[in-house]
Z-matrix of the N, CA and C atoms (Angstrom, degrees):
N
C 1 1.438
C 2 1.531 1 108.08
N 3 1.412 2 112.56 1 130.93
C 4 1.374 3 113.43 2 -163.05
C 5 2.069 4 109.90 3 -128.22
N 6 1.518 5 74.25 4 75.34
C 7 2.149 6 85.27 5 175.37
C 8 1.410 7 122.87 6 -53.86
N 9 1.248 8 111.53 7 129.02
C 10 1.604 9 111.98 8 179.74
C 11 1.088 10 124.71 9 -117.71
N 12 1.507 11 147.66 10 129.89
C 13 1.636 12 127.55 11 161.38
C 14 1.554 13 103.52 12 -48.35
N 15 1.000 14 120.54 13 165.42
C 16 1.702 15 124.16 14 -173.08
C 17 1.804 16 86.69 15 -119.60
N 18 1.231 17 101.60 16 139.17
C 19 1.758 18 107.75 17 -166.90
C 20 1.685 19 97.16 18 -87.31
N 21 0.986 20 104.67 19 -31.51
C 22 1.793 21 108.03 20 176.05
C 23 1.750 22 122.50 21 -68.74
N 24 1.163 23 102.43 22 -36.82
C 25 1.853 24 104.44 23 -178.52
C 26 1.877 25 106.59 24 -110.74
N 27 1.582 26 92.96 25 -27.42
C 28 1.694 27 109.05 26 -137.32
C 29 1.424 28 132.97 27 52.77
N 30 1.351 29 123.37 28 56.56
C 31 1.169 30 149.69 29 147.38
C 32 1.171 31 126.34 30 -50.43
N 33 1.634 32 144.92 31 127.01
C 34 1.460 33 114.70 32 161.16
C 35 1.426 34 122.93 33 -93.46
N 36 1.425 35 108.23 34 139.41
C 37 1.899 36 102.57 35 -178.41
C 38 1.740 37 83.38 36 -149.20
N 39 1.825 38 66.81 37 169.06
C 40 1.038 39 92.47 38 177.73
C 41 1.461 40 126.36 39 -91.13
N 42 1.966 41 109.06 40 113.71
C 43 1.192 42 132.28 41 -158.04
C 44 1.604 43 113.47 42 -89.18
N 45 1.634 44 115.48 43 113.38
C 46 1.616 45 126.03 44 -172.09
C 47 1.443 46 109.03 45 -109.82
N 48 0.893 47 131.86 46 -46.04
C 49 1.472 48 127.68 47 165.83
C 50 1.507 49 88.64 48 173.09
N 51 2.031 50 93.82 49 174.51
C 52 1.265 51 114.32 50 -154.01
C 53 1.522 52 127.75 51 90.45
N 54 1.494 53 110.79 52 -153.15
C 55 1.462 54 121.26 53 176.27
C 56 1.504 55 88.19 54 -78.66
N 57 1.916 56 87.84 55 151.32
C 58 1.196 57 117.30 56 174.27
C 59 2.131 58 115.19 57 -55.31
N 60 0.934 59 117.04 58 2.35
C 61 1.624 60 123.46 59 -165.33
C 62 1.388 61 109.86 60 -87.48
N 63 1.483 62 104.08 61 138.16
C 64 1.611 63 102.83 62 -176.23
C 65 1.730 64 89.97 63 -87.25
N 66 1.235 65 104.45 64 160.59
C 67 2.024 66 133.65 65 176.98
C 68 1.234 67 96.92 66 -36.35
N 69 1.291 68 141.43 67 -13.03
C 70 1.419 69 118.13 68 -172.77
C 71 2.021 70 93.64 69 -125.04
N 72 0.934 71 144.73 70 -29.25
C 73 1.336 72 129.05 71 140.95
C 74 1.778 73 124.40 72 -38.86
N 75 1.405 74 100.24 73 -54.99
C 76 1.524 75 101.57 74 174.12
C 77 1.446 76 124.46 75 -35.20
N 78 1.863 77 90.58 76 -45.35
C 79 1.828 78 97.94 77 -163.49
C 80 1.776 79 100.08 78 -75.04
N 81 1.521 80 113.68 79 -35.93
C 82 1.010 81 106.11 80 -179.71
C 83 1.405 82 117.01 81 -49.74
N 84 1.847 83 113.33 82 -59.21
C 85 1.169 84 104.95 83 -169.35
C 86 1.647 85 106.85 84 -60.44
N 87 1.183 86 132.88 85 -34.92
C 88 1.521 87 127.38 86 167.83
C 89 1.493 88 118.25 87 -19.52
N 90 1.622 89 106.81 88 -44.88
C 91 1.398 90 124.40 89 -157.67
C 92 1.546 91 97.04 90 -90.20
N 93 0.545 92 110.90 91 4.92
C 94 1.659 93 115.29 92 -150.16
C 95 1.807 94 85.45 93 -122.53
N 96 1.281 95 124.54 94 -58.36
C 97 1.291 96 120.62 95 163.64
C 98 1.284 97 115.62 96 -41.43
N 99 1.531 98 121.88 97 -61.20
C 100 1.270 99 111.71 98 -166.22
C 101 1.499 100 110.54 99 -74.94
N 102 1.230 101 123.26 100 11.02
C 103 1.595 102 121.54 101 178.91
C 104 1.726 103 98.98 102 -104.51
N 105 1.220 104 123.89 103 -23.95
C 106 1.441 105 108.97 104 175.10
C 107 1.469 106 104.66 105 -87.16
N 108 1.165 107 113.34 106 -45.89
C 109 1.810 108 110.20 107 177.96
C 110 1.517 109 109.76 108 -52.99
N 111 1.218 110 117.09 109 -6.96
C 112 1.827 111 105.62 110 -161.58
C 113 1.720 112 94.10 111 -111.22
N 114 1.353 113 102.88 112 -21.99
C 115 1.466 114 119.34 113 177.28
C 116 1.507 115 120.38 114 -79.67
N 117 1.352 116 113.54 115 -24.47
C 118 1.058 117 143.98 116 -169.13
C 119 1.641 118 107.07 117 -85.52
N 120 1.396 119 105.12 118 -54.07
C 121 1.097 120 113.84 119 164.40
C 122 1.676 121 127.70 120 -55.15
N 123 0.907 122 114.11 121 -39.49
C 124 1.549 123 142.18 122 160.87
C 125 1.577 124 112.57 123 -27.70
N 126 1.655 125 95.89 124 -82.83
C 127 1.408 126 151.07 125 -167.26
C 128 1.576 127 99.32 126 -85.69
N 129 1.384 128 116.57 127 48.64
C 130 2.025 129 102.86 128 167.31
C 131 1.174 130 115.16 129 -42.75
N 132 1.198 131 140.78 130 -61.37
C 133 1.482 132 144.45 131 -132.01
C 134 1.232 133 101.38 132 -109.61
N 135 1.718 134 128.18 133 -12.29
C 136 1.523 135 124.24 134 178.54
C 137 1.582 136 113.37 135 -68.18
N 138 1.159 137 103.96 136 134.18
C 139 1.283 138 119.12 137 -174.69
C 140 1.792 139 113.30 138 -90.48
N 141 1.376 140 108.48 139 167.17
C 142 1.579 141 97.29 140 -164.53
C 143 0.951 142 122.24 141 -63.50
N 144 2.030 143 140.95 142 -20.85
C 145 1.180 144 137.35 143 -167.32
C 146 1.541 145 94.94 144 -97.58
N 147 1.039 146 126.11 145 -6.11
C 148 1.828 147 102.42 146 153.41
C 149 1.324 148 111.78 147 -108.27
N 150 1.276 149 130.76 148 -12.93
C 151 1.343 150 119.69 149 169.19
C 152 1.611 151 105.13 150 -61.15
N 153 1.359 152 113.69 151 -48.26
C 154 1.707 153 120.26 152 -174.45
C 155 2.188 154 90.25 153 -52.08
N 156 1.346 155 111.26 154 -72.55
C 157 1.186 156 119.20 155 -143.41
C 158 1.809 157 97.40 156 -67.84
N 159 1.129 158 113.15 157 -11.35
C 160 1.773 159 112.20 158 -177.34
C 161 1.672 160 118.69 159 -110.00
N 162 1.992 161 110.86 160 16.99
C 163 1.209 162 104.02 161 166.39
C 164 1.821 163 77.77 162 -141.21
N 165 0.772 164 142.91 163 11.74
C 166 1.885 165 135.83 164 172.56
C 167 2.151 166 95.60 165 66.46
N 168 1.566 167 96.80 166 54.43
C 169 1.523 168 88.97 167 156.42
C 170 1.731 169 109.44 168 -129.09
N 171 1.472 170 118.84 169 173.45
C 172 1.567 171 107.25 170 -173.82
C 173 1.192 172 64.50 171 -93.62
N 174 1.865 173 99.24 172 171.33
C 175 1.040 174 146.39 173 154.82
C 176 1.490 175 123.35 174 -50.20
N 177 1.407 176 122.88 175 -38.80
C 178 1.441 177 140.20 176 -177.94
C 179 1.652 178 91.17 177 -57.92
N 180 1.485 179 120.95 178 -78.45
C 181 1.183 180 144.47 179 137.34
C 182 1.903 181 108.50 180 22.11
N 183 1.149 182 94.37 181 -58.21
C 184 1.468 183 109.26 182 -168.63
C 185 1.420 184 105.33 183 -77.00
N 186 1.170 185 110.38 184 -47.77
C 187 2.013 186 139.60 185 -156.95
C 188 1.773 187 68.39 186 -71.44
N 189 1.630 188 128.34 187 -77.79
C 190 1.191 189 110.59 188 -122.76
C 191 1.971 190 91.19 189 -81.91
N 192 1.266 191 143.30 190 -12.46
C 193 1.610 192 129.99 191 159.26
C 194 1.397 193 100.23 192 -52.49
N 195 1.635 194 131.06 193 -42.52
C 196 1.116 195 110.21 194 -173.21
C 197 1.107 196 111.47 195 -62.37
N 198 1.166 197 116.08 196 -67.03
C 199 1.976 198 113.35 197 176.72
C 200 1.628 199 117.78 198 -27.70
N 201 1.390 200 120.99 199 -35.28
C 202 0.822 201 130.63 200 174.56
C 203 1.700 202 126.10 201 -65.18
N 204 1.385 203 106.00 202 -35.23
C 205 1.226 204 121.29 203 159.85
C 206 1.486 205 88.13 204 102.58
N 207 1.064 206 127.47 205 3.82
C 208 1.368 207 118.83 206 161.42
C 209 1.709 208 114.08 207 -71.76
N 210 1.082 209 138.77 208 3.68
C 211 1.122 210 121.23 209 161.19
C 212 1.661 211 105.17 210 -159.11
N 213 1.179 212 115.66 211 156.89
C 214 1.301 213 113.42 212 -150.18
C 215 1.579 214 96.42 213 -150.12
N 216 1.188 215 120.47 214 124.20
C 217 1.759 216 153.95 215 164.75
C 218 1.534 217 100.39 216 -23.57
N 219 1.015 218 159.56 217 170.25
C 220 1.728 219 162.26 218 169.72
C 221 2.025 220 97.07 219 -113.03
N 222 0.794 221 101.30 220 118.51
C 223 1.699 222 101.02 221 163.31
C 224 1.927 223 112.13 222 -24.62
N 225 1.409 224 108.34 223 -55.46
C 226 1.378 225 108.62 224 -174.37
C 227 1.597 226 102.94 225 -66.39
N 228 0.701 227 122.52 226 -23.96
C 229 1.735 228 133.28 227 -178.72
C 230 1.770 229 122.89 228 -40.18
N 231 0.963 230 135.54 229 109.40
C 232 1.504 231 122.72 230 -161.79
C 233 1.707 232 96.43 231 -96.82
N 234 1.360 233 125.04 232 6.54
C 235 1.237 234 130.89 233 -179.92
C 236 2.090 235 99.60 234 -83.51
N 237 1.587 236 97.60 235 162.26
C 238 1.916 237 94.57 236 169.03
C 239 1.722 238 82.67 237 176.45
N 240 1.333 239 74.04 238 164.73
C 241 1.882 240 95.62 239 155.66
C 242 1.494 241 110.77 240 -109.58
N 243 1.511 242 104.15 241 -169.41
C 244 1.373 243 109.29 242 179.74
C 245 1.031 244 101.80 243 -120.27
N 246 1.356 245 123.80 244 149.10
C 247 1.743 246 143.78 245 176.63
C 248 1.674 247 75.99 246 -53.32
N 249 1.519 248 100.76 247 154.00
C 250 1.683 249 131.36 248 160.84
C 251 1.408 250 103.30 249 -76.20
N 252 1.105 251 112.64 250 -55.42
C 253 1.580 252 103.72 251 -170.26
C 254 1.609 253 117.62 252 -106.46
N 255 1.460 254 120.43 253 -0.22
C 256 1.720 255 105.03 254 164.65
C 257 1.655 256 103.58 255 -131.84
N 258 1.162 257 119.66 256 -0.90
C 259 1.538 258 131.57 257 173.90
C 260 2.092 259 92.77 258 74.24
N 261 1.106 260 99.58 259 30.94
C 262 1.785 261 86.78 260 161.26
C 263 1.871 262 117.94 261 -85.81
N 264 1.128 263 88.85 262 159.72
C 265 1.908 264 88.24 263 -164.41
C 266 1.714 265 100.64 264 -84.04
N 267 1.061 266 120.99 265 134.10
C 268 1.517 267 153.90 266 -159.32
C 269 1.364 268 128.30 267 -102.32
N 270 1.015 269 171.46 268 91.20
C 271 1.575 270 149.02 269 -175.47
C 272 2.016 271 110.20 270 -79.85
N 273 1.460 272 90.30 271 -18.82
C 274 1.925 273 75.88 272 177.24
C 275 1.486 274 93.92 273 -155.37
N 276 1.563 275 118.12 274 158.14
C 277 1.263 276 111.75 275 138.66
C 278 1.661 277 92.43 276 105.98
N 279 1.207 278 134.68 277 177.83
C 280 1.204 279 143.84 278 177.61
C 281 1.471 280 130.02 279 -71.74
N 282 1.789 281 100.26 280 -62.17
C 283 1.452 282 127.69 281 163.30
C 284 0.939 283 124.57 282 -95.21
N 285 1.664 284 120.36 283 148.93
C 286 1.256 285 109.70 284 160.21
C 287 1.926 286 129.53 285 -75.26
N 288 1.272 287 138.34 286 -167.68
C 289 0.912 288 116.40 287 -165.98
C 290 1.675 289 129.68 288 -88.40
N 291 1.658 290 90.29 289 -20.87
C 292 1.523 291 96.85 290 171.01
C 293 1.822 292 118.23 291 -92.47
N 294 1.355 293 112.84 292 0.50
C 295 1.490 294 129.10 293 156.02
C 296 1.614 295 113.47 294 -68.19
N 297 1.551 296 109.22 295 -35.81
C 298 1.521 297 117.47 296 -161.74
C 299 1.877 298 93.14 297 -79.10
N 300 1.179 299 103.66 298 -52.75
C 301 1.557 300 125.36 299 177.33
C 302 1.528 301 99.86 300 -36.87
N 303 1.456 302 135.82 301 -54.96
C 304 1.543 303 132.71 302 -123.62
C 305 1.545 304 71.12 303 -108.25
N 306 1.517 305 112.41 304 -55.89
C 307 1.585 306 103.91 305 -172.23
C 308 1.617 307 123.34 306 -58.46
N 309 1.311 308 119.82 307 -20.74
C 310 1.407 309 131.80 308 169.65
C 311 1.711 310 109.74 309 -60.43
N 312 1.276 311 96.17 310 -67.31
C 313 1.565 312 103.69 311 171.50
C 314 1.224 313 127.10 312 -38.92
N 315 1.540 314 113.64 313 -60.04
C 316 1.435 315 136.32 314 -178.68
C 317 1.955 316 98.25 315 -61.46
N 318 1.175 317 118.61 316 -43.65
C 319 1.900 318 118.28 317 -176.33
C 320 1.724 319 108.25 318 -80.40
N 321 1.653 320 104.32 319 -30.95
C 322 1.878 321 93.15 320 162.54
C 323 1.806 322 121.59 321 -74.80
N 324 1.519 323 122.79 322 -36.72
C 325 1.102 324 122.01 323 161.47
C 326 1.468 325 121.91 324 -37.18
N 327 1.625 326 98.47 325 -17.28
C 328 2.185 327 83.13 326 -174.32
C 329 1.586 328 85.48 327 -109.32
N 330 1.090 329 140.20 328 20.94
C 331 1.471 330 120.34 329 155.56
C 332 1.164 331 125.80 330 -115.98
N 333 1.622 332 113.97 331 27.63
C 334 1.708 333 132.55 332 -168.84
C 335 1.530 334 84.35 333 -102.53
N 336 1.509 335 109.05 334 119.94
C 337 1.841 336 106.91 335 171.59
C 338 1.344 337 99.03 336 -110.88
N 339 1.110 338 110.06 337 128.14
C 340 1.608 339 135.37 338 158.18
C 341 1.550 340 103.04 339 -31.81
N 342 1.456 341 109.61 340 142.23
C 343 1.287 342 119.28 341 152.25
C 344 1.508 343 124.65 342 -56.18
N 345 1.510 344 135.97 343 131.16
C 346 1.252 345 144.57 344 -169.62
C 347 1.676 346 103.11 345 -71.79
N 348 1.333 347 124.90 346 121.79
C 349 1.230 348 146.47 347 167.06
C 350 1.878 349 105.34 348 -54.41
N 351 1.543 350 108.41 349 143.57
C 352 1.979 351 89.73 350 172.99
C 353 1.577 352 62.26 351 -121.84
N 354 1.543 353 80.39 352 152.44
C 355 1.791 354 107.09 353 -178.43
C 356 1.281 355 103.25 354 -115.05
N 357 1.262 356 128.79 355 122.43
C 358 1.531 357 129.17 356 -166.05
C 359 1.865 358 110.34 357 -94.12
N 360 0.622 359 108.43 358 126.78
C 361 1.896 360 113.22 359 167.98
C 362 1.618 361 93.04 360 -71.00
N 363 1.564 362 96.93 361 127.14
C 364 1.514 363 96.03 362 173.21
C 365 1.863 364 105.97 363 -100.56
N 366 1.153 365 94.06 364 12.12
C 367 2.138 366 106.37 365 163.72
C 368 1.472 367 93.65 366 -60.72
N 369 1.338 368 131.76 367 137.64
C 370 1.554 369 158.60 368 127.21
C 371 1.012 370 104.69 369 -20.34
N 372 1.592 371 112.60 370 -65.34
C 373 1.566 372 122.54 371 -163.09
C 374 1.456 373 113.05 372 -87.11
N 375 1.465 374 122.79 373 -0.48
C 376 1.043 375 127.33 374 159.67
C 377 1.540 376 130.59 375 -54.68
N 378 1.241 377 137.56 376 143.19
C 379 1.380 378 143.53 377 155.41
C 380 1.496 379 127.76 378 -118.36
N 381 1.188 380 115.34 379 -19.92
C 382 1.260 381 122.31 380 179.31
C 383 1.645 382 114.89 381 -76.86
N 384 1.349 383 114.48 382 157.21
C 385 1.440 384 108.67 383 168.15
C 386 1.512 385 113.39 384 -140.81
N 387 1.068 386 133.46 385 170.69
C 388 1.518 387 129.38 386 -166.56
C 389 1.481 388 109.73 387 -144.24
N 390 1.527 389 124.61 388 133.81
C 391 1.556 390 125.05 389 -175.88
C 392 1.451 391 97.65 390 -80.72
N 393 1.222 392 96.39 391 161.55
C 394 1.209 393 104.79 392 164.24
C 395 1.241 394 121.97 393 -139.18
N 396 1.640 395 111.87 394 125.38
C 397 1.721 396 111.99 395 -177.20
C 398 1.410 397 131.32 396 -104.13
C-alpha cells in the first residue's frame, strides 16, 4: 500500500498510479479539462494566456494536455510547441510527424531477429552442431 500527500490539497490517499492527486483533485482537474476544451471549442483563435486566465488554469497545466494530445492548437492558431527532438512547431502531442515516423522505424528495426547461424565443429568425430544467436 503506497500513501501519498496529494500535491493539490495535501491530503493522504491512497496512491495507484498516475499523478500524484487523491480522487477528489483528479475529478476536479477532470472538470477543469472539460471547461477549457468546451471553451476552447468556443474560443478557436484564443491563445493560451487567455484561455489559462478565462477558466483559472496555469498555463503549464495547459502545455502538459497538449503534450498529452488531449488538446490540440487550431491550424489558424499562431500558438505551437516544439517537436522534442528537431524543435519544429507542433499543434499537439510530443513529436512532430516525420520525428514520430523515424522513431517508429528506428523502435521496429530492434525487434527484426536475425536468422540463427549453425556453427559447425570442425572435429571429424564430431556430430553435434550448435545455433548461434
Amino acid at each position: 500500500m503506497d500513501v501519498r500527500s496529494c500535491k493539490g490539497c495535501g491530503r493522504l490517499f491512497n496512491y495507484l498510479s498516475g499523478a500524484p492527486l487523491c480522487p477528489d483533485c483528479l475529478r476536479k482537474l477532470d472538470d477543469k479539462y472539460q471547461q477549457v476544451k468546451e471553451y476552447i471549442y468556443e474560443h478557436k483563435d484564443a491563445g493560451i494566456q487567455q484561455v489559462a486566465d478565462d477558466n483559472d488554469v496555469s498555463i503549464k497545466q495547459i502545455r502538459q494536455w497538449v503534450r498529452e494530445e488531449k488538446l490540440e492548437f487550431s491550424e489558424s492558431s499562431q500558438v505551437g510547441l516544439e517537436c522534442e527532438k528537431c524543435g519544429t512547431m507542433i499543434r499537439s502531442g510530443r513529436f512532430c510527424k516525420q520525428c514520430k515516423e523515424q522513431l517508429a522505424n528506428n523502435l521496429g528495426g530492434l525487434y527484426q531477429k536475425s536468422e540463427p547461424t549453425i556453427k559447425k565443429n570442425t572435429d571429424a568425430g564430431a556430430r553435434m552442431r550448435f545455433l548461434d544467436n
